[in-house]
C-alpha positions as a printed NumPy array, in Angstrom:
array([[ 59.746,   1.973, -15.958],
       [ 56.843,   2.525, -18.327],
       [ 55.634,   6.549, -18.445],
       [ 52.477,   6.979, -16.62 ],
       [ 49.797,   9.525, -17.476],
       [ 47.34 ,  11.407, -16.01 ],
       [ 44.654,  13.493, -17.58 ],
       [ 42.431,  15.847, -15.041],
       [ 38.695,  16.328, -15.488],
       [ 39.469,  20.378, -16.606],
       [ 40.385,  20.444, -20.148],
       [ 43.86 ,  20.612, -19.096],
       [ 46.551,  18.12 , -19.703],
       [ 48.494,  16.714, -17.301],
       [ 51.293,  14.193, -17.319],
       [ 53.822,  13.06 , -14.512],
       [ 56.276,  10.526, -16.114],
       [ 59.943,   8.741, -15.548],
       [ 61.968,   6.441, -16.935],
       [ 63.673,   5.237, -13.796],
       [ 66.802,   8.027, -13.849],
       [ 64.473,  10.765, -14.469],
       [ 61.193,  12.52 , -13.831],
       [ 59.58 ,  14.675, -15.769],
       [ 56.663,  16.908, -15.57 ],
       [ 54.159,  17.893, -18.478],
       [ 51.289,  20.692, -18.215],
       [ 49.142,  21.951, -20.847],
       [ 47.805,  25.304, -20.638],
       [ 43.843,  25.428, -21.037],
       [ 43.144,  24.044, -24.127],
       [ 42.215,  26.716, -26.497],
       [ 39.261,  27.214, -28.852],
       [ 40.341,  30.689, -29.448],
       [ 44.087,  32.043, -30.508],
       [ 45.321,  33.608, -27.467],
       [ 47.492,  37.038, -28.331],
       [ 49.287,  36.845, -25.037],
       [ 50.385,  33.003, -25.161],
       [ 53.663,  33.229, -24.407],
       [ 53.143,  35.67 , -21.08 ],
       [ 49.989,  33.145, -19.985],
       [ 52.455,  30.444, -20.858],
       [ 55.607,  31.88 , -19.013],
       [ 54.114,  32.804, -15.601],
       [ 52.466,  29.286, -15.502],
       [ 55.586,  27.582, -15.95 ],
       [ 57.174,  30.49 , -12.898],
       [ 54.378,  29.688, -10.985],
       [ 55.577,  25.715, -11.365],
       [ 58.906,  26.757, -10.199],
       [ 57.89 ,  28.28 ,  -7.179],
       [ 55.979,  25.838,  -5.845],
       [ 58.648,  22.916,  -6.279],
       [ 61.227,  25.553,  -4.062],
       [ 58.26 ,  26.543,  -1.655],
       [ 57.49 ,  22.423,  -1.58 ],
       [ 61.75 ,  22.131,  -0.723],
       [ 61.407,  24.223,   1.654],
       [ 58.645,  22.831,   3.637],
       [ 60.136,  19.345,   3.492],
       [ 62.958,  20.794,   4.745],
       [ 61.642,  22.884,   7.772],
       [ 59.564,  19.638,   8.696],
       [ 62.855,  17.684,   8.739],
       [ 64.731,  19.83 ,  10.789],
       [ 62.04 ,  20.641,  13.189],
       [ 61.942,  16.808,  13.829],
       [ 65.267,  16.275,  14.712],
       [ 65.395,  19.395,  16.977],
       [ 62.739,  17.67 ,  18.542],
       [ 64.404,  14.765,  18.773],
       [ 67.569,  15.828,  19.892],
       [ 69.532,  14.734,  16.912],
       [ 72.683,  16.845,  15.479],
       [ 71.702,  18.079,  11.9  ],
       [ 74.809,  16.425,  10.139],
       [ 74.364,  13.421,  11.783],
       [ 72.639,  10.444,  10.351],
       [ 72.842,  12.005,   6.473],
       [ 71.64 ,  15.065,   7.449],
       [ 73.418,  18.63 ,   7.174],
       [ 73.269,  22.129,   9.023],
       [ 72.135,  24.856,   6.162],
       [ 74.122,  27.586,   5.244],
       [ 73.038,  30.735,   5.452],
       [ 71.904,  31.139,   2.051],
       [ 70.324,  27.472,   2.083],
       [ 68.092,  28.886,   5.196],
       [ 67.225,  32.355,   3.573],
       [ 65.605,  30.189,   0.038],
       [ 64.629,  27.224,   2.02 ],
       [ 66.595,  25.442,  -1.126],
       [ 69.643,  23.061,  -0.642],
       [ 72.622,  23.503,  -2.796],
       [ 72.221,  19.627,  -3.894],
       [ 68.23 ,  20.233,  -4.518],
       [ 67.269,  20.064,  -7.95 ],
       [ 63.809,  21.362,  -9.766],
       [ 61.722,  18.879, -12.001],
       [ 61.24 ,  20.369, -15.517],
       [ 57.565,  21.737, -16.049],
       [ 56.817,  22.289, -19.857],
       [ 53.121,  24.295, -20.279],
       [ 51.958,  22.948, -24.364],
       [ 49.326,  25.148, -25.391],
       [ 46.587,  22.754, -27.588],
       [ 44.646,  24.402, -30.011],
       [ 41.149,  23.203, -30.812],
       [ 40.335,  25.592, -33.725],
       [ 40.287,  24.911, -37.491],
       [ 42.385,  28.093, -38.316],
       [ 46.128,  29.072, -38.285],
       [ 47.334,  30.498, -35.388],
       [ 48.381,  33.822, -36.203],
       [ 49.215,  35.148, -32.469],
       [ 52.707,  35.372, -30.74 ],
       [ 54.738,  31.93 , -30.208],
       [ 57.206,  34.178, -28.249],
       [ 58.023,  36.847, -25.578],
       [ 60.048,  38.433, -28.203],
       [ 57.096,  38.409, -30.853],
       [ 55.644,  40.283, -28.417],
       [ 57.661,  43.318, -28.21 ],
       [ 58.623,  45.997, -30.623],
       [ 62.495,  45.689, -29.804],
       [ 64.908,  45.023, -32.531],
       [ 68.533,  46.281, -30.809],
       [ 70.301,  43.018, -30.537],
       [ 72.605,  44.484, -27.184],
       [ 68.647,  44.947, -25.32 ],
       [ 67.532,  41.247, -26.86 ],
       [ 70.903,  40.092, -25.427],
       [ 70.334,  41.094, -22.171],
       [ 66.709,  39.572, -22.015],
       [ 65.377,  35.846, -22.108],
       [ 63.236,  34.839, -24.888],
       [ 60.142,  32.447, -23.839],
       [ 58.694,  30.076, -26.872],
       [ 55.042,  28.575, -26.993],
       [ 55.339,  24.729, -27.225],
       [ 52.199,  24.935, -29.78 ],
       [ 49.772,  21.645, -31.079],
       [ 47.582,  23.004, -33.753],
       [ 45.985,  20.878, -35.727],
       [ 45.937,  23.52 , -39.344],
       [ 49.676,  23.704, -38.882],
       [ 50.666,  20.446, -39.024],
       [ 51.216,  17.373, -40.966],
       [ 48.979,  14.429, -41.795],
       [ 52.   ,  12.455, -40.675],
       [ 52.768,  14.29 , -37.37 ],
       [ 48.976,  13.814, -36.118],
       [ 49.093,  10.017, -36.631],
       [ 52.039,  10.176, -34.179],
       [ 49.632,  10.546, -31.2  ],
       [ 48.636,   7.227, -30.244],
       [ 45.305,   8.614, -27.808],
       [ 42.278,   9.418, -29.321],
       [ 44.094,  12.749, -29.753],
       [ 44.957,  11.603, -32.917],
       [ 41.546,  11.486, -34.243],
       [ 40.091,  14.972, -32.704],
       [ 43.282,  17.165, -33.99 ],
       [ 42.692,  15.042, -37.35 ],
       [ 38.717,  16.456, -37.141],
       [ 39.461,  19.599, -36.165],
       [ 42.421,  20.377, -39.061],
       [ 39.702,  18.909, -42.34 ],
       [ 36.382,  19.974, -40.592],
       [ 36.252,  23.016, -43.521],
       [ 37.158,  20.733, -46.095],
       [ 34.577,  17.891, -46.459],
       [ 36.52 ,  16.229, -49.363],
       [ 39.538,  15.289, -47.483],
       [ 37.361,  14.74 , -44.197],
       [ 35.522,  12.6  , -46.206],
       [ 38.972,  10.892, -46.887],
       [ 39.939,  10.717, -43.701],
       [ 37.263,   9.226, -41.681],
       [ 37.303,   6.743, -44.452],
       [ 40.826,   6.212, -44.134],
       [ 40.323,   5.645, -40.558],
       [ 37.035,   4.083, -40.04 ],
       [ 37.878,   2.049, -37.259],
       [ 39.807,   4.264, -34.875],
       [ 37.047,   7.377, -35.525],
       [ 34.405,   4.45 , -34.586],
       [ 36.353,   3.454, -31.482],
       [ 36.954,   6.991, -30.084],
       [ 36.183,   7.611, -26.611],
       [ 33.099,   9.563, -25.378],
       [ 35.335,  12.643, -24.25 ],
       [ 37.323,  12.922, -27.51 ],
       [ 33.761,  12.543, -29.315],
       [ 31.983,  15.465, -26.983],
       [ 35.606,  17.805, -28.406],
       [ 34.53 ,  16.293, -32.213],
       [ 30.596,  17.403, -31.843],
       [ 31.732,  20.752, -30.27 ],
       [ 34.198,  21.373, -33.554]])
């Protein structure tokens, strides 16, 4: 099955995707025009946040279900379906249920390096490795545009490509120059929204 995406009308990206075994789930966190010192926190609790609404979702499902075959009269292990444990009841989460992977990407629309904190860790003033051991690290999945290669922006084959190209030579009018030469076509072809993000640079 071809990956379908979906883009919302927020400055946030958005993608729900599978590949027929799988399905996976992509969120960006606002897009940023200024370096955010608390990234990975924001970042973290976003991706918590995703968590607990998949279980809270679970559990819903699962309440409706078993309200309907009360109503209905039906044993819960008949007909595929199962009595809950105890513990199953108390988090409203089946042993065999299984949580979609939510992955927040933090894009960053300025010109600069990022210079803030791409982990929890970064984040903290603790260098004892039994306290680090104890504790779970969280990393910022980061796009900026000054940080990466010419070769890893032509990867992106939305009009992405062309704004995170703008954005990392808009100092430099020499190699923008070179650029918007280089790709005349594609910068002429660019869609209204990714031109409104280009003017705004």
């Amino acid at each position: 099955m071809v990956p379908v995406q979906k883009f919302s009308e927020v400055q946030k990206l958005y993608a729900a995707m599978t590949d027929g075994k799988m399905e996976y789930v992509l969120y960006g966190a606002e897009n940023q025009a200024e370096i955010h010192y608390a990234m990975p926190v924001k970042n973290n609790l976003y991706d918590a946040l995703e968590y607990a609404g998949q279980v809270e979702e679970a559990a819903k499902s699962h309440r409706k279900e078993m309200k309907r075959k009360k109503e209905e009269g039906e044993a819960f292990a008949e007909e595929g379906g199962k009595t809950p444990s105890a513990g199953e009841f108390l988090s409203g989460f089946w042993v065999e249920d299984r949580l979609i992977p939510s992955i927040t990407v933090t894009v960053f629309f300025g010109s600069e390096e990022w210079d803030g904190p791409l982990s929890l860790f970064e984040m903290m003033d603790v260098s004892d490795p039994d306290v680090l051991a104890c504790m779970d690290n969280y990393h910022v999945r980061l796009i900026a545009p000054a940080q990466m290669a010419d070769e890893e922006i032509m990867k992106f084959q939305s009009s992405m490509r062309e704004v995170m190209l703008f954005i990392k030579y808009s100092k430099d009018k020499e190699n923008l120059s070179r650029v918007l030469a280089a790709n005349e076509r594609r910068f002429r072809e660019v869609e209204r929204r990714a031109a409104d993000v280009i003017e705004a640079t």
